[in-house]
C-alpha positions in Angstrom: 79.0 1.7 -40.2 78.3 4.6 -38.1 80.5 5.7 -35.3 80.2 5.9 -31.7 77.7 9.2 -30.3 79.4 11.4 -28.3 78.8 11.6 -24.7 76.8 15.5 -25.8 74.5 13.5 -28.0 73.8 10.7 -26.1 72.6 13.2 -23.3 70.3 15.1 -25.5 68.7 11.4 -27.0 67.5 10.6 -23.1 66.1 14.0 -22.5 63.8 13.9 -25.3 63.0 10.2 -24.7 61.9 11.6 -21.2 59.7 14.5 -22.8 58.0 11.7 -24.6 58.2 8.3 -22.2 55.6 8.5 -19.2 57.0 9.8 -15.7 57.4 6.5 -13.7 57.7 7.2 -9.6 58.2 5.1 -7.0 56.6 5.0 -3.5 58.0 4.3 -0.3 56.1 1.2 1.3 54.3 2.8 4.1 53.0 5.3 1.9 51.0 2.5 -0.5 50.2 0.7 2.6 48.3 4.2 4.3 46.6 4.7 0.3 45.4 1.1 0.7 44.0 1.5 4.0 42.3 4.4 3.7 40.6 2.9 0.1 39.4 0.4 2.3 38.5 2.5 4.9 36.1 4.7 2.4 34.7 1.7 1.2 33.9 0.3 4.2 32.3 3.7 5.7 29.9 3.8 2.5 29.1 0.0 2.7 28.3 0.7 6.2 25.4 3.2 5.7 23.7 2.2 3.5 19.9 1.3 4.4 19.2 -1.5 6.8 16.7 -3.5 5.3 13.1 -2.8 7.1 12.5 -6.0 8.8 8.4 -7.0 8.2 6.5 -9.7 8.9 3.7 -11.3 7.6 0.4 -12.7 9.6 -2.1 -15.0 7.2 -1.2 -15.8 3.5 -4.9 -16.5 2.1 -5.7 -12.5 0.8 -4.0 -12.8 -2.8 -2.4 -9.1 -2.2 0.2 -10.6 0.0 1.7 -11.6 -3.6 2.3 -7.4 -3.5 4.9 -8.0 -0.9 6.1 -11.4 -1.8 7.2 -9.8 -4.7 9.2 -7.3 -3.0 10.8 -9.7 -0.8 14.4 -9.8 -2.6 14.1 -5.8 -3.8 16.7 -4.8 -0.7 14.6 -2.1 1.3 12.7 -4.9 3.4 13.3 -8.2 4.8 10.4 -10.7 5.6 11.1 -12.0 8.4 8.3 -14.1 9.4 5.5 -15.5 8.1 2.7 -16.9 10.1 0.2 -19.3 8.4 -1.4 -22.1 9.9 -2.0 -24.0 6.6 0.4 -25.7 5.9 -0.4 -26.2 2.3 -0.6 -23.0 1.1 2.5 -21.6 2.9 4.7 -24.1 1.5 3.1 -23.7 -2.0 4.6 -19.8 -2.1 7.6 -20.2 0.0 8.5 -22.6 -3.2 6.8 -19.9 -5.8 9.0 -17.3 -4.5 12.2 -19.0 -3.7 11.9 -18.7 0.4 13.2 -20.6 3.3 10.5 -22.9 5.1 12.3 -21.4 7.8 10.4 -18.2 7.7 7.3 -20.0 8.9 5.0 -20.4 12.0 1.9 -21.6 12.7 1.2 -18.6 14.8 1.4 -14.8 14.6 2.3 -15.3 18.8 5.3 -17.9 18.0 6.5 -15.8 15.1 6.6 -12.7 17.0 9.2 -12.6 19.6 11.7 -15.1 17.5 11.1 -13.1 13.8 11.2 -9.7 16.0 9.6 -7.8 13.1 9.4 -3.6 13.0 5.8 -4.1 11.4 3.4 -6.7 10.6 1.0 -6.7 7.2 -2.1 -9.0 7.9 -3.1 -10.6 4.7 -6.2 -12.7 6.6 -9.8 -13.0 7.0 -11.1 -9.2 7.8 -12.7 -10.4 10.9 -9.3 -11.9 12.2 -7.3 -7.9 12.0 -8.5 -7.5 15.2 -6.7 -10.2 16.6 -3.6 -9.1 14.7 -3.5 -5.9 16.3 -4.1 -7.5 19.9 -1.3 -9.6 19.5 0.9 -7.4 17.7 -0.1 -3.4 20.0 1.3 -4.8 23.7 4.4 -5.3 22.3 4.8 -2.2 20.4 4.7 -3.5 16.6 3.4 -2.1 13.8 0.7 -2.7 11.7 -1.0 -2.5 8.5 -3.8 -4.6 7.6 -5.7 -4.7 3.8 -9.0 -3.5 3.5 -11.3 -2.6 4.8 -10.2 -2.3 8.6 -12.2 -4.3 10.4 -15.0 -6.6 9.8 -17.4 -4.4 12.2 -17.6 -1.2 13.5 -17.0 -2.9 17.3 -14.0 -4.5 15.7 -12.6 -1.3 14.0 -13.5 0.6 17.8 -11.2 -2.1 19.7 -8.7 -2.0 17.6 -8.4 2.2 17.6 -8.5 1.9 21.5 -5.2 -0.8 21.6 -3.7 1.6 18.5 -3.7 4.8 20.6 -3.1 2.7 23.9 0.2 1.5 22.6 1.1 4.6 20.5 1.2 2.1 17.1 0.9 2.7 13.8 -2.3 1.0 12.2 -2.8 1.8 8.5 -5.2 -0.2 6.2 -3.6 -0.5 2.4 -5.8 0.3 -0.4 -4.6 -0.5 -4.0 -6.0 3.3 -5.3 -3.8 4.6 -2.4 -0.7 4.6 -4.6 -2.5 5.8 -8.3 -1.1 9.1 -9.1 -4.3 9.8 -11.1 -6.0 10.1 -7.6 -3.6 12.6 -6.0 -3.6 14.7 -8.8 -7.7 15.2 -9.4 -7.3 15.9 -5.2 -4.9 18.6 -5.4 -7.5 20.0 -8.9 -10.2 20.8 -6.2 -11.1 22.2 -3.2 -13.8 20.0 -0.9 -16.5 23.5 -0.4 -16.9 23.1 -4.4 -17.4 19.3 -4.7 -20.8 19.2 -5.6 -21.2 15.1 -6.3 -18.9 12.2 -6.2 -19.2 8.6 -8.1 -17.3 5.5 -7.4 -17.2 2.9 -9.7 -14.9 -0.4 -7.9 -15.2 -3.6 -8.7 -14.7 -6.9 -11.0 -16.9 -9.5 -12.3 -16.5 -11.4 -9.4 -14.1 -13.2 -7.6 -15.7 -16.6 -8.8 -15.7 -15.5 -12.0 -12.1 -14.1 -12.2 -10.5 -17.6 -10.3 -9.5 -16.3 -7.3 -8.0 -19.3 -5.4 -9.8 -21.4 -2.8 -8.5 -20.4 0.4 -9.4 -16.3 -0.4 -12.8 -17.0 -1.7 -14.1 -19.8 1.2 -13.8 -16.1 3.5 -14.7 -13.9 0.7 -17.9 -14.7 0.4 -18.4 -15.1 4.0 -20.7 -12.6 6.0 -19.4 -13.2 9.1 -15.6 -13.2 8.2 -15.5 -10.6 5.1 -18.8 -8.4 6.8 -20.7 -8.4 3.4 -19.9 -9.0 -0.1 -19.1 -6.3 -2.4 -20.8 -4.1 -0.3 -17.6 -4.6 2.3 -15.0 -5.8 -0.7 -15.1 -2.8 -2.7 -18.0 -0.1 -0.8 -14.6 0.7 1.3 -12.8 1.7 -1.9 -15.6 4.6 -2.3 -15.7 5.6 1.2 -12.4 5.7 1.5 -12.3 8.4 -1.1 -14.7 10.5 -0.7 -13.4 10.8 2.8 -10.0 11.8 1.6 -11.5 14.2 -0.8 -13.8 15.8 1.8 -10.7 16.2 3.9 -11.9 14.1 6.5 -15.5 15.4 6.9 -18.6 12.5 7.5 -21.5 12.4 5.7 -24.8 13.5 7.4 -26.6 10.2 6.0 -26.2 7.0 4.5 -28.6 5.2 2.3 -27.6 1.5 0.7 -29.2 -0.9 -1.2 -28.0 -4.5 -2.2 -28.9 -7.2 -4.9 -28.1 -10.8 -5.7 -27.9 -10.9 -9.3 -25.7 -14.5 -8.8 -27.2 -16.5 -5.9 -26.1 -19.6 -7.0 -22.2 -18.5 -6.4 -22.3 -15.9 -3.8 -25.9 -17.5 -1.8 -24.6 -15.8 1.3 -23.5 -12.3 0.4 -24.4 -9.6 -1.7 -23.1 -9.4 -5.3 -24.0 -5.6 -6.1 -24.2 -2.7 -3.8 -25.0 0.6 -4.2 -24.5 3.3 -1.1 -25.5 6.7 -1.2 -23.7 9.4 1.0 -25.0 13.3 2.0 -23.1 16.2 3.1 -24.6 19.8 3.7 -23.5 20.6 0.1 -22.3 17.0 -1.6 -23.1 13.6 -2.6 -21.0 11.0 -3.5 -22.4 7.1 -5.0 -20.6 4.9 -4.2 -21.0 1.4 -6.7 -19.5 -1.5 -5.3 -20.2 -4.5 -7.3 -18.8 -8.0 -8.7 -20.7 -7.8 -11.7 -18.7 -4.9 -14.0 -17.8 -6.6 -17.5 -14.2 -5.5 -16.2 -11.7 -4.8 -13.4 -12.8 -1.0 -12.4 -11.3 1.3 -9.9 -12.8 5.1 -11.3 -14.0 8.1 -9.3 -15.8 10.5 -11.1 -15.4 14.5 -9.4 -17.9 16.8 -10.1 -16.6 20.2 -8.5 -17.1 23.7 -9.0 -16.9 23.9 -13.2 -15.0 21.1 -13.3 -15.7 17.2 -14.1 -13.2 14.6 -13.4 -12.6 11.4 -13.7 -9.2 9.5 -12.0 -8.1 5.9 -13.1 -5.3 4.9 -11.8 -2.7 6.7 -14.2 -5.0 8.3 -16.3 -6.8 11.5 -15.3 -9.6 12.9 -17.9 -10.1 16.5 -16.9 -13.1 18.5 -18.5 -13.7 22.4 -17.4 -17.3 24.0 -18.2 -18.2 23.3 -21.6 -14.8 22.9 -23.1 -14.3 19.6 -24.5 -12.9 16.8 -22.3 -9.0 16.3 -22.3 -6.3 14.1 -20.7 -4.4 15.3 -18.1 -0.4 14.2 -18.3 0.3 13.0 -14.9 3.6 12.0 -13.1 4.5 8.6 -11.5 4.5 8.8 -7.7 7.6 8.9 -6.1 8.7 7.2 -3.1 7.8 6.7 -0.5 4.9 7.3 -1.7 3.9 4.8 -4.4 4.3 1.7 -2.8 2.4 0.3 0.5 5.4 -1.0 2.3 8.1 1.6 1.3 5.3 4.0 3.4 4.8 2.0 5.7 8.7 1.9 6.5 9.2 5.2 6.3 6.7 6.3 8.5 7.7 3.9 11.2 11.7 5.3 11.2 10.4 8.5 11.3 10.7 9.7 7.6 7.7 11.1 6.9 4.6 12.3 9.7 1.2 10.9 9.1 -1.7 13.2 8.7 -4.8 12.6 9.7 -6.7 12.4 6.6 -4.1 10.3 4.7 -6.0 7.4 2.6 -4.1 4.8 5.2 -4.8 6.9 8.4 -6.9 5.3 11.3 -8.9 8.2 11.6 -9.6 8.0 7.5 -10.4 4.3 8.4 -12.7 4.8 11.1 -15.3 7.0 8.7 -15.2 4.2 6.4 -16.1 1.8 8.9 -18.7 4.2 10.0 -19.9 4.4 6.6 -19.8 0.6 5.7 -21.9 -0.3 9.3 -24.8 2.3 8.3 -25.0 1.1 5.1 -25.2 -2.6 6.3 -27.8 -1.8 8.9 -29.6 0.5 6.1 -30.0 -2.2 3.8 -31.7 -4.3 7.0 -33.8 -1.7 8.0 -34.8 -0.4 4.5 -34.3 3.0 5.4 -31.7 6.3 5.1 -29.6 5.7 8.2 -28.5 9.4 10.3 -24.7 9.2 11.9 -24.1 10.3 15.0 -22.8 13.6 15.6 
């Protein structure tokens, strides 16, 4: 049996224990209290930046892109606030699709207005009824973007400029090819004095024919409340380009021409449209048509010794008489790949509009230009001259 350690020993067993054991300290009371508070305190300052949602609203559900921003509605950067639709039917049919409150809805854009209080309104309607979005919407300061083409009518597209600049609003007009990378990239390949000829291939084999729903196509193929057929539906996506590329410059003249290859689904509107646009030292073709054997949105650039073609996030690049290759293009980043991220930023002052951006009203208003000569050339039958 071993003996009792002497008091030496003991000593030198709980100094190496401590060597090994882990240091334990204790804390006087207010001190964990003060480490507590300010944990909260950091917590709470970081929580209370962060990004207040950007608060939109939404006038007219019957354009199928407002599925773009239903989609977006639980991503965190914007709230939907209101949505005015006066069919009942078809508002209640998404607000179930996408897991929304019926309390979101109005029958009016003027009742949704001053309860919803929305930053910015996206009008996903008949083209002929932007105009009254924006007269609702400009008096009282609000934001707005509409899909496109701007207006239905050039007289629309002028009213709606005059309330823009009267109220100091935004009013941007959302193309899908706004946000392909492919198109940015062939733009910053070329400089407009060496564009030589431009071709725009846009278009599906028709809304019929692809099952777009009821409520979109009874205004689609409606003169009056769509302005045309494909001529309007996808002749904007062209002119809308070849704008941007030219840096804002209008064409001299405008020639069009319009079939109806399917009368017995589109008996009102044209089916296939083909415009034809001069500058001093370009031309750009623009074919807008629901009769491709496929969903197209293509521009072809034909500039100094270079040929190129942009589709959506591919870019074919081909220089004098080398062979044609790929060109590896990056994603977009934001704000600039997405209509509403842009369109939030631009209202709180992140980023400054330019004047030829592929939203921009000024951008918008040569389309419109372009889109009511080619209308009135396909009446007249003849090469229509714009106005200085």
């Amino acid at each position: 049996m071993a003996g009792k350690r002497s008091r030496s020993e003991r000593t030198t067993m709980v100094r190496s224990a401590n060597k090994i054991a882990p240091q334990v300290r204790t804390f006087p009371l207010t001190s964990l209290l003060l480490a507590i508070h300010f944990s909260f305190f950091i917590f709470h300052s970081s929580y209370s930046q962060a990004p207040v949602p950007f608060r939109i609203g939404i006038d007219g559900l019957s354009h199928t892109h407002v599925h773009w921003l239903l989609n977006r509605a639980d991503d965190g950067d914007i709230e939907i606030v209101g949505i005015a639709e006066p069919n009942r039917e078809l508002a209640e049919r998404y607000l179930r699709h996408y897991n929304l409150p019926t309390s979101l809805l109005f029958s009016t854009l003027e009742e949704m207005l001053p309860k919803a209080k929305p930053q910015a309104v996206a009008s996903f309607n008949p083209i002929d009824e932007h105009i009254r979005t924006v007269r609702a919407c400009a008096p009282r300061h609000i934001h707005v973007m509409v899909e496109k083409p701007l207006a239905a009518s050039l007289a629309q597209a002028k009213e709606m400029e005059r309330l823009a600049r009267q109220y100091q609003i935004h009013l941007l007009t959302n193309y899908e090819t706004t946000w392909y990378a492919s198109n940015a990239v062939a733009r910053d390949m070329i400089k407009p004095s060496d564009i030589r000829k431009m071709v725009a291939h846009h278009g599906h084999q028709g809304p019929k024919e692809i099952g777009v729903n009821k409520e979109f196509l009874d205004w689609l193929t409606d003169p009056i409340k769509n302005g045309g057929g494909a001529i309007t539906d996808f002749g904007c996506y062209g002119a809308n380009l070849m704008t941007w590329l030219m840096r804002g410059e209008r064409p001299l003249t405008v020639f069009a021409v319009t079939q109806h290859f399917k009368p017995q689904f589109y008996p009102n509107v044209d089916d296939e449209a083909t415009i034809i646009l001069t500058y001093p030292k370009a031309q750009g073709i623009i074919q807008a048509s629901w009769n491709w054997t496929y969903n197209r949105k293509d521009i072809e650039v034909y500039a100094g010794n270079q040929f190129i073609v942009a589709d959506k996030m591919e870019l074919m690049r081909r220089i004098g008489q080398e062979p044609a290759g790929q060109v590896t293009i990056k994603p977009l980043v934001s704000p600039f790949n997405d209509p509403f991220a842009y369109l939030a930023a631009l209202v709180r002052g992140g980023i400054k509009a330019q004047p030829d951006d592929l939203s921009s009203l000024e951008n918008n208003m040569i389309v419109m230009e372009i889109l009511e000569a080619a209308k009135e050339s396909v009446r007249e039958g003849k090469v229509i001259s714009l106005k200085k």
